[in-house]
N, C-alpha and C positions, 0 to 999 in steps of 0.2 A: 253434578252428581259426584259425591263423594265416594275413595277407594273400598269402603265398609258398603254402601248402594251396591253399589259394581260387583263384590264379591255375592249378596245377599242374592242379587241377579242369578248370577252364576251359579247358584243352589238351589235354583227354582222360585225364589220369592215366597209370597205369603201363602204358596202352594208346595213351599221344601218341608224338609224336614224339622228348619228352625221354626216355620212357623210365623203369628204374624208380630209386630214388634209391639215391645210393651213399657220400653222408653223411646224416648228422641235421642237425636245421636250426642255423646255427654265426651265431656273433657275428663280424663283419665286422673286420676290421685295423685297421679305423680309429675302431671300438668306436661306432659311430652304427646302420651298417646290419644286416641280415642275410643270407643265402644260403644255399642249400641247390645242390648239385652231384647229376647227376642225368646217366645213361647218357650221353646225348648231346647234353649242354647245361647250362645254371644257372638258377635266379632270384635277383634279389636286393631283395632293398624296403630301401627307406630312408625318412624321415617324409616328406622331401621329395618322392619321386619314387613312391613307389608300389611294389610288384611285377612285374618284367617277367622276362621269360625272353633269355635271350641263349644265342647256339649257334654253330657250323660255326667258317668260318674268323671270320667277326664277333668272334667268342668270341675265338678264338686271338689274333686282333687286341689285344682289348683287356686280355686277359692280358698279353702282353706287354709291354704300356705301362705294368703296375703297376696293374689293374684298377679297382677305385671310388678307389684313394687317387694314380691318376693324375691330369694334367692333365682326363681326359673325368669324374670321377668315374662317378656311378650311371648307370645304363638309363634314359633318360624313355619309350620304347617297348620293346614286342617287337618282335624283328624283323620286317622290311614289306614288301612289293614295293615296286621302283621302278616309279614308269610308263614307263620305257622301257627297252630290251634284256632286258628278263627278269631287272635286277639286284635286290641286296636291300641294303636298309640297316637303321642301327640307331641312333636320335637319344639322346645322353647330354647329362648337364649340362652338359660344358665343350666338345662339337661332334660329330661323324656319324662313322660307321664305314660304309663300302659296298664290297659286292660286287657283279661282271656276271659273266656266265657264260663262264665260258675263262679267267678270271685263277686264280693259283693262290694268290692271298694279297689280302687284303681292304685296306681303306686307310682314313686317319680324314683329315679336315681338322674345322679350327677356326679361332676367329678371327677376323683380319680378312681372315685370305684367303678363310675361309669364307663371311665376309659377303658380301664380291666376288663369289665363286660364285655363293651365292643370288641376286645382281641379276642375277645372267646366267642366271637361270631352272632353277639348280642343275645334274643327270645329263643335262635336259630340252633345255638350253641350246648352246652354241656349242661351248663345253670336253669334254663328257662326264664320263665317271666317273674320278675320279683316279686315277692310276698309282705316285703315292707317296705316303708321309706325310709331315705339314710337315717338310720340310728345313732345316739350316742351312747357307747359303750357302759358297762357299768363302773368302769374303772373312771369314770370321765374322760383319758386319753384318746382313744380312739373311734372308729365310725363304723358300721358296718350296715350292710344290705342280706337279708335273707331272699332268695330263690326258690325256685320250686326245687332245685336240686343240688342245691348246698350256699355256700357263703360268698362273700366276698367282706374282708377286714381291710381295714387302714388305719395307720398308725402314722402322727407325722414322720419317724425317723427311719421307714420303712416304704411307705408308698402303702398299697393294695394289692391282694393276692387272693387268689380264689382259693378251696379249700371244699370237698363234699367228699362222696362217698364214705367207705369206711376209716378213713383218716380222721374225718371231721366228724363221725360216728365216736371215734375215739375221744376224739378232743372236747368235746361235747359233755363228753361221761367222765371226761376228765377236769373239770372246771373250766374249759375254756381257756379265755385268755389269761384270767384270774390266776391260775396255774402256774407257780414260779418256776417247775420243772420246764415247764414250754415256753410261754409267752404268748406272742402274736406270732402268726406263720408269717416268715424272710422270705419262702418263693410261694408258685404255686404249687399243683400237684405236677411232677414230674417222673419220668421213666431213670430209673435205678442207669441204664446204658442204652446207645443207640440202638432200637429195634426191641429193647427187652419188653419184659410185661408186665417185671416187679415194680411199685411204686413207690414215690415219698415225698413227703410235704417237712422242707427244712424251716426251723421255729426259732426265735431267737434264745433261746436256751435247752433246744435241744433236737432232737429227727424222729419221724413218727416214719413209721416204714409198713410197706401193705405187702403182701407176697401172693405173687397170681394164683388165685386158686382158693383162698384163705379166705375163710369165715370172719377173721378179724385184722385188724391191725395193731400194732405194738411200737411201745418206742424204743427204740437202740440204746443202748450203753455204750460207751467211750472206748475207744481203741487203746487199749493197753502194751501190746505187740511191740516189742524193739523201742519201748521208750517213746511211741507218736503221740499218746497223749502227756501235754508236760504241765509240770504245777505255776506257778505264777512265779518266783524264784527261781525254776529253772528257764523259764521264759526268759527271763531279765538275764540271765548269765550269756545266754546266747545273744541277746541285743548288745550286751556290753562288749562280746569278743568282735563286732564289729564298728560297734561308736568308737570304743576306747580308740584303739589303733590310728582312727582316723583325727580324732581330736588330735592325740600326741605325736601325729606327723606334723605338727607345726610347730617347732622348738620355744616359739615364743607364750604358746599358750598352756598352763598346768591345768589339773582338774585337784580341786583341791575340797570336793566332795561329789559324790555317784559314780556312777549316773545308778541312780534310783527312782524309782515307780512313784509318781507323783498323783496320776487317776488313771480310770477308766473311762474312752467315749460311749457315749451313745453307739448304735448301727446307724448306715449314714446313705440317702439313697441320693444319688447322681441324678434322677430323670432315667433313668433305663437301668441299671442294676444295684442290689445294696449290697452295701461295703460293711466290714467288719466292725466290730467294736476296736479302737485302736488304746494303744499305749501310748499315756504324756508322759516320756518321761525326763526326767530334770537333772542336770548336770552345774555345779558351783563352778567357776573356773578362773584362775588369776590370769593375769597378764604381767610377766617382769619387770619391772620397769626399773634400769640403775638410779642410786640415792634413794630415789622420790617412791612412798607409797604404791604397793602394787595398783595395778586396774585388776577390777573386778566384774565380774559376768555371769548372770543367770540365764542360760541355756536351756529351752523346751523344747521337746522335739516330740512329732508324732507318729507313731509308726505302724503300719497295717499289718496285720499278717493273712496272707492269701496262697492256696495252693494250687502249683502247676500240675494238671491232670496228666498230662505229658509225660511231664520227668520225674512223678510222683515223687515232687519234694514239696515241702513248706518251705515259704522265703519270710523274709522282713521287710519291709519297703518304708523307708523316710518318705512321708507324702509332704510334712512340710515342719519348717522351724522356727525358732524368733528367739529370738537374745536381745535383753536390755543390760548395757555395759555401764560402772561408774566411774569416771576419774576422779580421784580425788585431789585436784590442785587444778588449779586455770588450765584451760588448754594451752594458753600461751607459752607454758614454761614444757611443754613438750607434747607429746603424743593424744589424739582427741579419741570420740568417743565412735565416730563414725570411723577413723584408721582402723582401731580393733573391729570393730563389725564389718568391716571388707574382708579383715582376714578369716572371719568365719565364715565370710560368702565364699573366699576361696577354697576353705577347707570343707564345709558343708553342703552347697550344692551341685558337684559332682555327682554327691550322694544319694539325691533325692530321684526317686521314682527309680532306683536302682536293687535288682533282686539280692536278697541275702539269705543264702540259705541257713537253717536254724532247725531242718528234722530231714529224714527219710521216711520213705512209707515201703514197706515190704514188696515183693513181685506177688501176684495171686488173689490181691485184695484191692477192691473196687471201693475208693472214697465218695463218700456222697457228700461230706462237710467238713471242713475245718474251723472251729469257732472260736473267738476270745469269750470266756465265761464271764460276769461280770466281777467276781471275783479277781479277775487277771489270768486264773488255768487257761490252757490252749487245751480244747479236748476235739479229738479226732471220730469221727463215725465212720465205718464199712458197710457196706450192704450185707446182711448172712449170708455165709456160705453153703449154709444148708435151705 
């Protein structure tokens, strides 16, 4: 008796709810599994996964997708009650399939928005049960899931992030993603301060902000107050008063062009939070060398900038660097190419992962973001004070 029998057994046989069978037991498409199809329903075992039974629209669902040799491959359950509305789902290798009672077609999420979902306490949660399957965006870049009560986006240089209520009412009315003012939302919806009630959903170009009480939501404009928002120029002047110094603490190395604004990154996510768009920027640099032709060195460096809630400053932080040096003459006749780039390990990584401040933020006003534009501006958001 095969593990597909056994399970068939265990749902009552030609007396369950699959019903009686209406093939023989068949080798799988993708020549690993097996299946057998059955009135009103399937199982299928795999070494991995076991024997499970899949049925209704779940089933239709995952037919459609291209069955075990889709994205979900095998059944890791039978289908299950959800604990809330009376829906059902069906957990697979590669994410879930779920139905609620009144929908006329079932839905998968996977993923990383899947994962999003589950911190938010899954059908259980804020969102409910999803109303589509992962989408792709119409910008092509990214992916999204609709809910019964708001969103979930992903973007690869962001991760996934939830998004509903009146925020995503906003954003919605505002183009979406499509929206140069905004982008894709960088968190989810979170509390303005511990225990508040004000809300806001931080974007990659910009803060959508809700105020307990309020019929709507609105986006922020840029702190202007004591100079916290700064232009892309005054950015760099501030990086410089801390590169420069540290470069020309090494008597042997000149800077004999920048340091100048070379690009802008992307936003950048670790697995648990995303990081700013950074600054490459680029520094020429000789090395003296007596008689012989100087050495020469092109210097990138890349730099974050992130604010301490704390000490309400903005710092600069070197996350990391790379220098390719040229000699011009044999190495034999003197100094090589890996000497000079020791000396910039000596002078350079001290640096790295080290705070530099570069603004203040006022006593009385509560930061909700600090952001590189892609422009290069650093623009600061508050929560209102009214």
């Amino acid at each position: 008796m095969s593990a597909i029998d056994v399970k068939y057994n265990e749902l009552g046989g030609p007396g369950g709810f699959l019903g009686t069978p209406t093939t023989k037991e068949l080798v799988c498409p993708d020549g690993i599994g097996h299946y057998r199809h059955y009135q009103h329903g399937s199982i299928y075992w795999s070494p991995l996964t076991g024997a499970h039974e899949v049925h209704g629209l779940i089933r239709d669902k995952w037919a459609k997708l291209g069955w075990e040799k889709s994205f979900l491959g095998y059944p890791k359950t039978d289908e299950s009650n959800s604990p809330v509305q009376n829906g059902k789902y069906s957990q697979f290798q590669g994410g879930t399939i779920l139905w609620f009672p009144g929908s006329k077609e079932a839905f998968e999420v996977h993923g990383a928005i899947r994962n999003k979902w589950g911190q938010l306490n899954w059908e259980s949660g804020i969102l409910g049960f999803p109303l589509t399957d992962e989408t792709k965006t119409p910008d092509g870049i990214g992916r999204f899931n609709h809910f019964q009560h708001g969103s979930i986006y992903w973007k690869p240089s962001i991760s996934a992030h939830e998004i509903y209520g009146l925020i995503r009412q906003y954003w919605a009315e505002h183009g979406w993603k499509k929206n140069p003012e905004l982008g894709y939302p960088i968190s989810g919806e979170l509390s303005t301060s511990d225990g508040g009630k004000n809300r806001y959903n931080d974007f990659e170009n910009g803060v959508l902000f809700w105020k307990f009480g309020s019929n709507k939501a609105n986006e922020l404009s840029k702190l202007t107050i004591n100079n916290a928002s700064k232009t892309v120029d005054e950015v760099m002047e501030e990086i410089k008063k801390f590169i420069i110094p540290k470069i020309k603490s090494n008597d042997k190395i000149y800077i004999s062009k920048g340091p100048y604004l070379e690009s802008i990154t992307d936003y950048s996510f670790d697995g648990t939070s995303v990081h700013n768009r950074q600054y490459v920027v680029h520094v020429d640099l000789g090395a003296d060398v007596p008689v012989l032709p100087d050495v020469s060195s092109n210097l990138k460096l890349w730099i974050e900038i992130s604010y301490d809630k704390k000490s309400k400053v903005v710092n600069a932080i070197l996350n990391k660097w790379w220098v390719h040096t040229n000699v011009p003459w044999p190495t034999s006749m003197g100094l090589s190419a890996s000497e000079v780039n020791d000396q910039f390990k000596a002078t350079l990584n001290p640096l790295v992962g080290k705070k530099n401040k570069i603004a203040s933020v006022p006593d009385g006003i509560n930061i909700l973001s600090v952001k590189v534009m892609p422009n290069g501006d650093l623009n600061v958001y508050m929560e209102p004070l009214l």
